[in-house]
Backbone atoms as SQL, in Angstrom:
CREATE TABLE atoms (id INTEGER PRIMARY KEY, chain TEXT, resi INTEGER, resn TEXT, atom TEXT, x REAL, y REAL, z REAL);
INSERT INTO atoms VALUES
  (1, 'A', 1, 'UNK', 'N', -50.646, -60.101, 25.282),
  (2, 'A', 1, 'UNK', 'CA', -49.448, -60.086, 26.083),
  (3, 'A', 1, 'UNK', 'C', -48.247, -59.520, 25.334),
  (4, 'A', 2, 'UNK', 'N', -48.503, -60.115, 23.786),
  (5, 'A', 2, 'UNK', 'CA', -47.061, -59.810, 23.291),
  (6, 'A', 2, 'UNK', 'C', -47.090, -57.780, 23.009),
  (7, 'A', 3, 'UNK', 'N', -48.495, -57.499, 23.125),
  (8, 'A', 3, 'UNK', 'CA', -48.653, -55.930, 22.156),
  (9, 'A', 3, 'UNK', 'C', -48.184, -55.343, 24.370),
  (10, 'A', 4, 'UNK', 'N', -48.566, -55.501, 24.965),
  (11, 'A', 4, 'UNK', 'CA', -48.210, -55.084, 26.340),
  (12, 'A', 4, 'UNK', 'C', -46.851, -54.847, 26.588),
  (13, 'A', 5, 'UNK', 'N', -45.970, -55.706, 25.579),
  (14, 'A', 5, 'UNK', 'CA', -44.278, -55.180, 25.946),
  (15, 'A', 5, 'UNK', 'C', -43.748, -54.456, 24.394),
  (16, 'A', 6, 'UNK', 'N', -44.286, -55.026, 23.396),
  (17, 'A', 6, 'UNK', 'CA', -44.097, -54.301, 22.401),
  (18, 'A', 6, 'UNK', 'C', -44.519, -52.996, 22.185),
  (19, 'A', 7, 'UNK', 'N', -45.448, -52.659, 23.100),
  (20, 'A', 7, 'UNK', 'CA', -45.999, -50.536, 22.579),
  (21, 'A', 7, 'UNK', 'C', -44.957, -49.666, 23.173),
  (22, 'A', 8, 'UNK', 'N', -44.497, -50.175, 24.772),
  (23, 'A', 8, 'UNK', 'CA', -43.762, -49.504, 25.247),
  (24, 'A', 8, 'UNK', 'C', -42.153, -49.321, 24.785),
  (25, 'A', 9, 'UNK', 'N', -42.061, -50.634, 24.407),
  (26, 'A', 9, 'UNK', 'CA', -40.581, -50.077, 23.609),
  (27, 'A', 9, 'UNK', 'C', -40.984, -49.783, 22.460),
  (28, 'A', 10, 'UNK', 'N', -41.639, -49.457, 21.432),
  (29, 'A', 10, 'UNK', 'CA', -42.121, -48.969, 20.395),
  (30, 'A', 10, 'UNK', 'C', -42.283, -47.413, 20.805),
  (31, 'A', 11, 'UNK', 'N', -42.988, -47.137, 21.592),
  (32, 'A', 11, 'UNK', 'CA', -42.652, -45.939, 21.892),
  (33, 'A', 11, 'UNK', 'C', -41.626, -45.229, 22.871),
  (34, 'A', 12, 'UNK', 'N', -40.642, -46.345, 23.558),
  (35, 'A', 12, 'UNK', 'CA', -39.330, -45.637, 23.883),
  (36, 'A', 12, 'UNK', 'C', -38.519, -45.577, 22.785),
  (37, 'A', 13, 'UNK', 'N', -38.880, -46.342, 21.321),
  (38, 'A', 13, 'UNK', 'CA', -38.101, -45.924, 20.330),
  (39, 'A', 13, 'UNK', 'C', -38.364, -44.714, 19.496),
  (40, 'A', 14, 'UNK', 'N', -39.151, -44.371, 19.501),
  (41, 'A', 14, 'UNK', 'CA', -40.390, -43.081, 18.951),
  (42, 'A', 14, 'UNK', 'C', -39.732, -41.810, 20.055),
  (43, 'A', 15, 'UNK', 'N', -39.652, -42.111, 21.359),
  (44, 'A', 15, 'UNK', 'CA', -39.717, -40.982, 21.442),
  (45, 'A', 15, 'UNK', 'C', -37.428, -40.720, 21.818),
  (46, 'A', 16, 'UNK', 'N', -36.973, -41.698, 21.358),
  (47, 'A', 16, 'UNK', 'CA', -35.562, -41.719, 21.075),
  (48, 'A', 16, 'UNK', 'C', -35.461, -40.960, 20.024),
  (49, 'A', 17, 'UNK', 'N', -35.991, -40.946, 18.740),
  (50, 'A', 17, 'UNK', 'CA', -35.512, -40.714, 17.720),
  (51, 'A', 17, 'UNK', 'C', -36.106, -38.954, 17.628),
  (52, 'A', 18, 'UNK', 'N', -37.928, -38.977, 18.565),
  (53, 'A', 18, 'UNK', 'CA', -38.180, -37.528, 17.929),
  (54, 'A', 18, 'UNK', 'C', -36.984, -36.414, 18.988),
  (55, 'A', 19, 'UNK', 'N', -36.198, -37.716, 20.632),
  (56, 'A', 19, 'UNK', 'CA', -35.622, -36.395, 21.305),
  (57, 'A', 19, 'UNK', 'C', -34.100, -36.228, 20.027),
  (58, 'A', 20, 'UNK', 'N', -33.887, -36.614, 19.404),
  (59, 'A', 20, 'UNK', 'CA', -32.489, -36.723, 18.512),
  (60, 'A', 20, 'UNK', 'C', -32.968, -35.643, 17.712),
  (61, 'A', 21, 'UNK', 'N', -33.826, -35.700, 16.694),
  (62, 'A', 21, 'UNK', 'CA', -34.288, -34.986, 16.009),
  (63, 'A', 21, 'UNK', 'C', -34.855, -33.348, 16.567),
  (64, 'A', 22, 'UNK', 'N', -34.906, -33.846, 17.791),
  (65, 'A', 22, 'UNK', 'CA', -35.180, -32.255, 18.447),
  (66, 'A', 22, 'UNK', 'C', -33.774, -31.365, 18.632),
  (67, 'A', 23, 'UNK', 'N', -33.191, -32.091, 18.993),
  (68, 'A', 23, 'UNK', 'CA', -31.893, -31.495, 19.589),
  (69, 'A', 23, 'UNK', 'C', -30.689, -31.637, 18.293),
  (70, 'A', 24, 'UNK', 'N', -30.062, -32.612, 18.001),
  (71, 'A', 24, 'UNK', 'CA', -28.947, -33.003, 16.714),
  (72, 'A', 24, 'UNK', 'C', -29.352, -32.753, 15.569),
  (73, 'A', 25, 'UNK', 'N', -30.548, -33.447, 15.255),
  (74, 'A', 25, 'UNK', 'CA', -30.929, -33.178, 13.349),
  (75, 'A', 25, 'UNK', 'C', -30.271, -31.544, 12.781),
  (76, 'A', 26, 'UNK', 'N', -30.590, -31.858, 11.311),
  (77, 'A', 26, 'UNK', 'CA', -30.147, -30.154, 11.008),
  (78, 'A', 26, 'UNK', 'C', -31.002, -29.289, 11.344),
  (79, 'A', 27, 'UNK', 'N', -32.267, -29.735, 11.812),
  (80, 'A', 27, 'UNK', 'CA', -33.190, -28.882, 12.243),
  (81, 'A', 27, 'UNK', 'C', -33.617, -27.695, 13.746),
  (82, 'A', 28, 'UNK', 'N', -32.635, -28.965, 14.073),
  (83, 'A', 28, 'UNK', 'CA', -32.471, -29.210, 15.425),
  (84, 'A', 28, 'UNK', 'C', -32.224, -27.713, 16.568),
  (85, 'A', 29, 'UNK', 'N', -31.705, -27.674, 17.583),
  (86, 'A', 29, 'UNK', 'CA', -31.497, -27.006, 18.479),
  (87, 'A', 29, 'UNK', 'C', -29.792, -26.393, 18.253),
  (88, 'A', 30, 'UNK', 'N', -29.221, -27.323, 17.914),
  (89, 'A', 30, 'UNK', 'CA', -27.894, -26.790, 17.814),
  (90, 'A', 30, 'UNK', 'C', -28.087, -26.393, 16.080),
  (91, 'A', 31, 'UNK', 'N', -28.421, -26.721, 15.385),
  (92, 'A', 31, 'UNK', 'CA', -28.604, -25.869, 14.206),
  (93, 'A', 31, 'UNK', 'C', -29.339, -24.567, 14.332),
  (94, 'A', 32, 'UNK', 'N', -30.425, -24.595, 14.864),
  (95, 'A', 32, 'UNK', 'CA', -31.017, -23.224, 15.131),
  (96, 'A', 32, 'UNK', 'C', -29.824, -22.496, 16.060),
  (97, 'A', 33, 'UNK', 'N', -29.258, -22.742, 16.673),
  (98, 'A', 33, 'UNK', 'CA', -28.194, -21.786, 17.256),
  (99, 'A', 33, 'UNK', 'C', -27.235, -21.050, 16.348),
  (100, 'A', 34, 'UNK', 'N', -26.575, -22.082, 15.364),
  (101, 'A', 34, 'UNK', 'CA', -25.882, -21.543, 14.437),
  (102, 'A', 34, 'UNK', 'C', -26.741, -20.781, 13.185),
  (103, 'A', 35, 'UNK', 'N', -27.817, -21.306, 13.124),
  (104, 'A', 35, 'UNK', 'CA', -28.627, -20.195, 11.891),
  (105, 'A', 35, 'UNK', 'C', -29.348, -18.685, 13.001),
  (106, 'A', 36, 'UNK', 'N', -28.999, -18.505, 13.966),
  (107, 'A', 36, 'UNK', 'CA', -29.234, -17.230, 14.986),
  (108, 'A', 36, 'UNK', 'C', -28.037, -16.397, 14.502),
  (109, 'A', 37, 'UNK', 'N', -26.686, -16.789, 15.263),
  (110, 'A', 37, 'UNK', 'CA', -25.683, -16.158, 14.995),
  (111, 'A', 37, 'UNK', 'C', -25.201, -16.212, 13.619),
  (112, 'A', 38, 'UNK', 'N', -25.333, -16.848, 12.448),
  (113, 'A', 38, 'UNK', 'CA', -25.177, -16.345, 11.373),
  (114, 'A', 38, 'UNK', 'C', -26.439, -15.122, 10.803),
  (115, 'A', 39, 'UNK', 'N', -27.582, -15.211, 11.164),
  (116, 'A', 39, 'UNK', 'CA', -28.554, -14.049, 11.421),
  (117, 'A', 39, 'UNK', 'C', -27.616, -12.978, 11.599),
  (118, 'A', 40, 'UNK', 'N', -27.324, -12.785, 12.704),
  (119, 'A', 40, 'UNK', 'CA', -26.978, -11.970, 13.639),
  (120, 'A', 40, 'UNK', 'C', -25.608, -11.211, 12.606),
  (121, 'A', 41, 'UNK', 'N', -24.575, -12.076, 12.368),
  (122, 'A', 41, 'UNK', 'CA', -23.570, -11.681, 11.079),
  (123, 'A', 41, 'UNK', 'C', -23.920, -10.954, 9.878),
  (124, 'A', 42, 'UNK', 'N', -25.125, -11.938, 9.038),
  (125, 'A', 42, 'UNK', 'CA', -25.394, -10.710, 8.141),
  (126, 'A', 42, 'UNK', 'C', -26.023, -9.593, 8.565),
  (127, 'A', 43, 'UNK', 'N', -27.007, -9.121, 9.448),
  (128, 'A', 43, 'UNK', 'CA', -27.894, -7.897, 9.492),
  (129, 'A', 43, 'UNK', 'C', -26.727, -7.167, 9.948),
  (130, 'A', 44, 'UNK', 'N', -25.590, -7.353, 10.920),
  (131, 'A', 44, 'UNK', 'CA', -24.178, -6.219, 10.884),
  (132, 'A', 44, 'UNK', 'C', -23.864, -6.046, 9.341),
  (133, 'A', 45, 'UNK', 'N', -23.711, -7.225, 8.299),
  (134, 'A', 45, 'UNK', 'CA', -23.319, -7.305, 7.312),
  (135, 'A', 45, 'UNK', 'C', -24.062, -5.793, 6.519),
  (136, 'A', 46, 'UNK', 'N', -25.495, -6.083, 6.969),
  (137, 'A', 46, 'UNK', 'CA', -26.416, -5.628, 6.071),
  (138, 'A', 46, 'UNK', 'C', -26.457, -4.115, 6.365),
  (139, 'A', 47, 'UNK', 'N', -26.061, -4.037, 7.903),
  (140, 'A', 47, 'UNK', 'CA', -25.742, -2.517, 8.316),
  (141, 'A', 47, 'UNK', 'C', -25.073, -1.595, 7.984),
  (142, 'A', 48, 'UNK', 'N', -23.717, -2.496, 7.755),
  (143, 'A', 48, 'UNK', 'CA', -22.458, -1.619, 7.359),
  (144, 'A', 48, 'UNK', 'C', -22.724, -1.275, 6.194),
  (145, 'A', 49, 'UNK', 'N', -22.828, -2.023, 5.477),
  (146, 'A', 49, 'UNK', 'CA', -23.063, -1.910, 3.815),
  (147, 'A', 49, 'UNK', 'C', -24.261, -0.938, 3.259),
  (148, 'A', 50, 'UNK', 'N', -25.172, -0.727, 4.673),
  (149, 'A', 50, 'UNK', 'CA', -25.863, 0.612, 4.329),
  (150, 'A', 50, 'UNK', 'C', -25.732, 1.739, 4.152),
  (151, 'A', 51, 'UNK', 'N', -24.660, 1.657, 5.101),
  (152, 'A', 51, 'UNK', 'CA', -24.315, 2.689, 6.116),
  (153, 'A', 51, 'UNK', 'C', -23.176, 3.658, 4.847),
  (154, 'A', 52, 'UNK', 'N', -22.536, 2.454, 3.937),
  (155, 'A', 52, 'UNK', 'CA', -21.906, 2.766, 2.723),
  (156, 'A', 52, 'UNK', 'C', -22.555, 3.198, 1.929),
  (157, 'A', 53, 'UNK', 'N', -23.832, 2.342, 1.430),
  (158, 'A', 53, 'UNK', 'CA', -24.489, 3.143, 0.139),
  (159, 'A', 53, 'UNK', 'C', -24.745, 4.470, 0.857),
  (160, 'A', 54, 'UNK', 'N', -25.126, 4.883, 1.685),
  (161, 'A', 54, 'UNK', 'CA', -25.587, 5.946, 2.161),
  (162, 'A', 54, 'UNK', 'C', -24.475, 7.014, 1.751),
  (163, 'A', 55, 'UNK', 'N', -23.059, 6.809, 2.337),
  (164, 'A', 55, 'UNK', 'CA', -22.062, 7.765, 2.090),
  (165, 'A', 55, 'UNK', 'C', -21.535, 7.764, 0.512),
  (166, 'A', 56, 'UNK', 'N', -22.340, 6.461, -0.539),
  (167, 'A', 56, 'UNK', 'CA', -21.579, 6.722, -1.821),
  (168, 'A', 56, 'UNK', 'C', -22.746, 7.355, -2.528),
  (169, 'A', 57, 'UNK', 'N', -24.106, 7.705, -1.917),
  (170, 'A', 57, 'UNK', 'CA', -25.230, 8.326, -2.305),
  (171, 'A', 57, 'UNK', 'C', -24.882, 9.493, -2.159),
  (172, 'A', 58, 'UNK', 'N', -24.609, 10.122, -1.196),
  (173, 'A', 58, 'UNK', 'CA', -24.032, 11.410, -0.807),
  (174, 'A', 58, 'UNK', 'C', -23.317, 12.110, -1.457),
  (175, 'A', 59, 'UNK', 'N', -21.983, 11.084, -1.902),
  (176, 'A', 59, 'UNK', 'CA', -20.650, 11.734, -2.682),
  (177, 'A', 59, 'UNK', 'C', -21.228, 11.549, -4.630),
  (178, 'A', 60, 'UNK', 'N', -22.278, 10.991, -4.621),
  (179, 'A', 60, 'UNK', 'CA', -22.605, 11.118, -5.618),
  (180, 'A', 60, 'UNK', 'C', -23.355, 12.474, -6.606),
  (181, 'A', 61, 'UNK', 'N', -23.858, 12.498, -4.869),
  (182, 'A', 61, 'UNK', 'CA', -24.984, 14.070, -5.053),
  (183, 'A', 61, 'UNK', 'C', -24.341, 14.841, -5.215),
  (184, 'A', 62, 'UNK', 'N', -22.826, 14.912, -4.368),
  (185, 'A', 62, 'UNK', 'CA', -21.911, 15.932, -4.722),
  (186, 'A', 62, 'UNK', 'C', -21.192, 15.864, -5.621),
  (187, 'A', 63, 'UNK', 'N', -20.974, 14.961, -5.930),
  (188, 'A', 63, 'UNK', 'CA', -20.075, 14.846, -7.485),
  (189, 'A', 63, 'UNK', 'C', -21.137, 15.422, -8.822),
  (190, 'A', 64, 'UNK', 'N', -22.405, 15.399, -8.820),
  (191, 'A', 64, 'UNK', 'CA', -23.309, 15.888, -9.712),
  (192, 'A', 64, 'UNK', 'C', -23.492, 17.044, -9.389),
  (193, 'A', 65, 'UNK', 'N', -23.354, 17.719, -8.165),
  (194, 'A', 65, 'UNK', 'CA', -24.112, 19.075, -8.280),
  (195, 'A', 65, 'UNK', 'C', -22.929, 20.292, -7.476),
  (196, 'A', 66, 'UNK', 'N', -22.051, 19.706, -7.047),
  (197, 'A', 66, 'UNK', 'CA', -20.642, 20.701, -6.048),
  (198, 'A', 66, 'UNK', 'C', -19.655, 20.550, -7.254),
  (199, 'A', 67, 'UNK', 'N', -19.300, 21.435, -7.963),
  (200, 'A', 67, 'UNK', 'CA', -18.241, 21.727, -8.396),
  (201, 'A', 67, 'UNK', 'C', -16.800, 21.439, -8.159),
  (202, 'A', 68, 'UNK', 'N', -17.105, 22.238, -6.850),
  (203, 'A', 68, 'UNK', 'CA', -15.453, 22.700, -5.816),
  (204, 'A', 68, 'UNK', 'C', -15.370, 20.788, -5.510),
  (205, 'A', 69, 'UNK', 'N', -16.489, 20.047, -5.170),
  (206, 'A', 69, 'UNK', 'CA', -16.202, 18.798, -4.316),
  (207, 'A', 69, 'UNK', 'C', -15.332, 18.552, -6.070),
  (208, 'A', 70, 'UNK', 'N', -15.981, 18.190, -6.864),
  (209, 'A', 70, 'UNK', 'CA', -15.537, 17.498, -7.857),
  (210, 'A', 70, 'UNK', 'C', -13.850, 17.595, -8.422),
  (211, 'A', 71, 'UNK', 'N', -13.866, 19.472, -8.457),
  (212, 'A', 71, 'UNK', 'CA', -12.533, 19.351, -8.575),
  (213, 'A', 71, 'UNK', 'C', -11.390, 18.732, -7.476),
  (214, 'A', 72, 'UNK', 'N', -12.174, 18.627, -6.665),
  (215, 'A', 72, 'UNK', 'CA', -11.177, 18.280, -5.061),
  (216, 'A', 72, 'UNK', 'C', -10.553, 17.028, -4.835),
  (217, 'A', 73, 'UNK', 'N', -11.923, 16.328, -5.468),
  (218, 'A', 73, 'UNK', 'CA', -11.687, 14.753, -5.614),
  (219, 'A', 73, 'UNK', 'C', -11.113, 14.532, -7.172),
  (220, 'A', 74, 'UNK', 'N', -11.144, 15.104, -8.042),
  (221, 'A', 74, 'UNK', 'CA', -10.322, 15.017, -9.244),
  (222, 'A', 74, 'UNK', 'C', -8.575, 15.112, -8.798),
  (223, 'A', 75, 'UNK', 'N', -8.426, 16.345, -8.442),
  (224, 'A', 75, 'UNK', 'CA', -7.478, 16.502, -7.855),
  (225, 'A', 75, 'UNK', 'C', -6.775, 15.508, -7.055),
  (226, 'A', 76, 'UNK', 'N', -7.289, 14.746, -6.015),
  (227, 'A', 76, 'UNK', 'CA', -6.861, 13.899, -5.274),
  (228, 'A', 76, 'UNK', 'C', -6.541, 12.667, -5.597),
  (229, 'A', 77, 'UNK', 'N', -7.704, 12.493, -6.293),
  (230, 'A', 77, 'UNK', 'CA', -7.612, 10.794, -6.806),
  (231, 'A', 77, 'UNK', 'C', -6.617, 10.733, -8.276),
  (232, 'A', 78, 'UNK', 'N', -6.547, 12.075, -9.371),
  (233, 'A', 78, 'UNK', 'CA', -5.917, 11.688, -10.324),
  (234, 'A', 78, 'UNK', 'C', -4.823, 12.178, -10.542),
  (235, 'A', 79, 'UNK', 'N', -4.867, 12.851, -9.244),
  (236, 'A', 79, 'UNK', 'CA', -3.493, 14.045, -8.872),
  (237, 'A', 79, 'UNK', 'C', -3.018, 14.946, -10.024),
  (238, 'A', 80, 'UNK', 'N', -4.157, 15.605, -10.856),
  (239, 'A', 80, 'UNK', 'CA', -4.336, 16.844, -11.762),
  (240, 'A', 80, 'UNK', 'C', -4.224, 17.896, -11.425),
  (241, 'A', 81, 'UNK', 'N', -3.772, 18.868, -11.948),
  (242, 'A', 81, 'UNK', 'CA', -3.287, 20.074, -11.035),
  (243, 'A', 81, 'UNK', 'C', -3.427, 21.201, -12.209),
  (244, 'A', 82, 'UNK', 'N', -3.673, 22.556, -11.165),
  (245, 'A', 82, 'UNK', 'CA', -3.950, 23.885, -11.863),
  (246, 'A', 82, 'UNK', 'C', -2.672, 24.250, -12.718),
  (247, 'A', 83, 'UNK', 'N', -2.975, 25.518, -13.468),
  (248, 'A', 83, 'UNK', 'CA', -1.240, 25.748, -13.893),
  (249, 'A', 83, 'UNK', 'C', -1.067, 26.195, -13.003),
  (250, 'A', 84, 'UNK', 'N', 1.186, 26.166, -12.863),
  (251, 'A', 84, 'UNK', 'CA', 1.493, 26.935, -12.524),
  (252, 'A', 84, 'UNK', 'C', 1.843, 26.377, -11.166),
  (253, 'A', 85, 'UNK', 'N', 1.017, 24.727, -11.093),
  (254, 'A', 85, 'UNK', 'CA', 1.572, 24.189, -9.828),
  (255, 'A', 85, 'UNK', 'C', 2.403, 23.008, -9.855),
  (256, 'A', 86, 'UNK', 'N', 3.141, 22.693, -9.137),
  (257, 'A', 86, 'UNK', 'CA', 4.070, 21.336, -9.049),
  (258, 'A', 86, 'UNK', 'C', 3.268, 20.548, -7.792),
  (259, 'A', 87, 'UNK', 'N', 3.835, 18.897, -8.488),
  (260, 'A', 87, 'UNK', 'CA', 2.970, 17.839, -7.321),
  (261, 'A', 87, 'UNK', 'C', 4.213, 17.452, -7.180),
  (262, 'A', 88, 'UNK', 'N', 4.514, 16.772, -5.910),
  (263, 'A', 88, 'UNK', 'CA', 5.507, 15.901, -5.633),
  (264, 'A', 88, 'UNK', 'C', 4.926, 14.848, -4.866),
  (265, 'A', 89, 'UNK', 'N', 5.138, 13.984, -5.356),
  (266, 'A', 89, 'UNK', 'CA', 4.549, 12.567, -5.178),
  (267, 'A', 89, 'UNK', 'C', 5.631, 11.702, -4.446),
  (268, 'A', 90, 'UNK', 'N', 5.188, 11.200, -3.679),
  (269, 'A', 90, 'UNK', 'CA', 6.186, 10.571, -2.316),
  (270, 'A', 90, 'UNK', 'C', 5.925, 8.889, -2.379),
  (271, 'A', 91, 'UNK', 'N', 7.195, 8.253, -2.534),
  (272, 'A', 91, 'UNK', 'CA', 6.758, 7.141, -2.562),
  (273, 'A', 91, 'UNK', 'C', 6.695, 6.477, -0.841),
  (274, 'A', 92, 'UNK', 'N', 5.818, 5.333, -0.571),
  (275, 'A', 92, 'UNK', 'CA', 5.441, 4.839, 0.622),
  (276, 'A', 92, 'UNK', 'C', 6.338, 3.784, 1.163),
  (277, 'A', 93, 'UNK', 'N', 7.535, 3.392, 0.711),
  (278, 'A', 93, 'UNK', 'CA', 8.689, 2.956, 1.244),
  (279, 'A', 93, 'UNK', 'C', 9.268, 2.994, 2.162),
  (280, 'A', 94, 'UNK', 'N', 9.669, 2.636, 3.296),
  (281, 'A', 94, 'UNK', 'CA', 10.084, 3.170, 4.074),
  (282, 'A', 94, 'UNK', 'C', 11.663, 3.340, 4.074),
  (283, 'A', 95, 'UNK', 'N', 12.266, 4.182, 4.465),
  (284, 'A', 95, 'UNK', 'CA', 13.709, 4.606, 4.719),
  (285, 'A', 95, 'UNK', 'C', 14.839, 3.256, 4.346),
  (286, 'A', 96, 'UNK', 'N', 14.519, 2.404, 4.831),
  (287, 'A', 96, 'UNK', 'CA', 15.448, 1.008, 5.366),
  (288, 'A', 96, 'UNK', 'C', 15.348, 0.523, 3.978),
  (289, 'A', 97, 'UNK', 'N', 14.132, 0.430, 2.850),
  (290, 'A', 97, 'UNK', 'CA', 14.086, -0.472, 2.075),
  (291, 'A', 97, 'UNK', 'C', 15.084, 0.542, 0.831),
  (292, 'A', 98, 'UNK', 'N', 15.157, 1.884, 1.215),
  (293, 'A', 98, 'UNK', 'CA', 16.276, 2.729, 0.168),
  (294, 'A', 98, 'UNK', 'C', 17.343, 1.906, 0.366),
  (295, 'A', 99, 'UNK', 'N', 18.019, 1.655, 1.467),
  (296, 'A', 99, 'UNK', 'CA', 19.357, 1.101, 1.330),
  (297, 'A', 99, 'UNK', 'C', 20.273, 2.310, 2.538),
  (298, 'A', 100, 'UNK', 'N', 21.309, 1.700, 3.032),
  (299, 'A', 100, 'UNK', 'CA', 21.975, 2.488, 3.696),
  (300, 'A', 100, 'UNK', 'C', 22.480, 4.042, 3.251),
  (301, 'A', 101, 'UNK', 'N', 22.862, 5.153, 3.835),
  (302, 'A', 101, 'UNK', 'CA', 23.436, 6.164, 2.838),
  (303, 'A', 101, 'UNK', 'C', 24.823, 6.115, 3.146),
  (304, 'A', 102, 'UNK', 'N', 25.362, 5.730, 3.828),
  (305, 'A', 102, 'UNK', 'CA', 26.756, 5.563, 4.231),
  (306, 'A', 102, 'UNK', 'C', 27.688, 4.593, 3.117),
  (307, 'A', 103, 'UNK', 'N', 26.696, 4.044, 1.970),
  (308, 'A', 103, 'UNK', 'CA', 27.991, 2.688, 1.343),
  (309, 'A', 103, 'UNK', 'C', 27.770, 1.535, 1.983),
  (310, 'A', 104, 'UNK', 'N', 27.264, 1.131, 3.351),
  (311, 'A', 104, 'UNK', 'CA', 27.694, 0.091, 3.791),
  (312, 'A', 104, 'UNK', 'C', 27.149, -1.100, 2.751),
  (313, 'A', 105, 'UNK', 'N', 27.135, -2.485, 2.945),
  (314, 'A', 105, 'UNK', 'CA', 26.630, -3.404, 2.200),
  (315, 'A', 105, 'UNK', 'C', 25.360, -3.487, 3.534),
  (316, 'A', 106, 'UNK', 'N', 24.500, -4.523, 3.124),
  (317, 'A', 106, 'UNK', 'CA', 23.533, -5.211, 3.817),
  (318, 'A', 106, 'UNK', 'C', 24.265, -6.367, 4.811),
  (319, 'A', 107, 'UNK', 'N', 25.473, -6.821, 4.666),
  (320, 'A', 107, 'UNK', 'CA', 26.298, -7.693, 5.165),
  (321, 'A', 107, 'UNK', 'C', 26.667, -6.710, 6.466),
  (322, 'A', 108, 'UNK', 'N', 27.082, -5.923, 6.294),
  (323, 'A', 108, 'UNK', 'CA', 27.840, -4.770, 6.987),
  (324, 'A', 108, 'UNK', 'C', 26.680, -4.203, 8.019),
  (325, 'A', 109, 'UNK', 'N', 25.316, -4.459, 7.519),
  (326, 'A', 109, 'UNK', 'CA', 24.584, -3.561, 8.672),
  (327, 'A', 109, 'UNK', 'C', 24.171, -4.859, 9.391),
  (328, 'A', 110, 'UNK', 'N', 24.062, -5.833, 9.003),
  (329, 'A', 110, 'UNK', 'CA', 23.706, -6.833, 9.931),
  (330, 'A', 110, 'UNK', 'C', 24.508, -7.207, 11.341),
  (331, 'A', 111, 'UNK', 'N', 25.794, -6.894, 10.872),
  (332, 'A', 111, 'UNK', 'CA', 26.708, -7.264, 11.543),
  (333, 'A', 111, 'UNK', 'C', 26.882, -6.385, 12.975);
């Protein structure tokens, strides 16, 4: 008599804990959701970053075997120059942070 009421809640407790463990645990249903979309994050991750070696494979080939590329990108990046030429180098400031040309103060333009 007593095993007739004890199996059934024995196994409404059994099968409490395996529906928890199906769904909440870290194993679970809502964890597998978040280990999908973090999936999903790196292989973009893994894309882009191909997609880079690919273009620093490229500029490599050309930096070893193109001349003209090499001087181009010398040129650019260390801003070296042929004779006979002038660079003028521009700073990225904008206008406002020079200061007024009129004299005024900063008091004066606010106003």
């Amino acid at each position: 008599m007593l095993i007739r009421k004890l199996l059934p809640a024995a196994l409404v407790v059994v099968n409490i804990l395996l529906f928890y463990n199906l769904v909440w645990s870290d194993r679970g249903l809502f964890a597998f959701k978040d280990l999908r979309s973090r999936q999903a994050q790196m292989a973009q991750k893994v894309e882009e970053v191909s997609g880079k070696s690919l273009d620093l494979s490229q500029e490599i080939r050309w930096l070893k075997s193109d001349r003209s590329f090499t001087e181009k990108i010398t040129r650019s990046r260390m801003n070296f120059l042929k004779d006979n030429e002038v660079l003028y180098i521009f700073s990225k400031a904008s206008p406002d942070a020079q200061g007024p040309a009129t004299g005024a103060t900063s008091d004066e333009l606010k106003n």
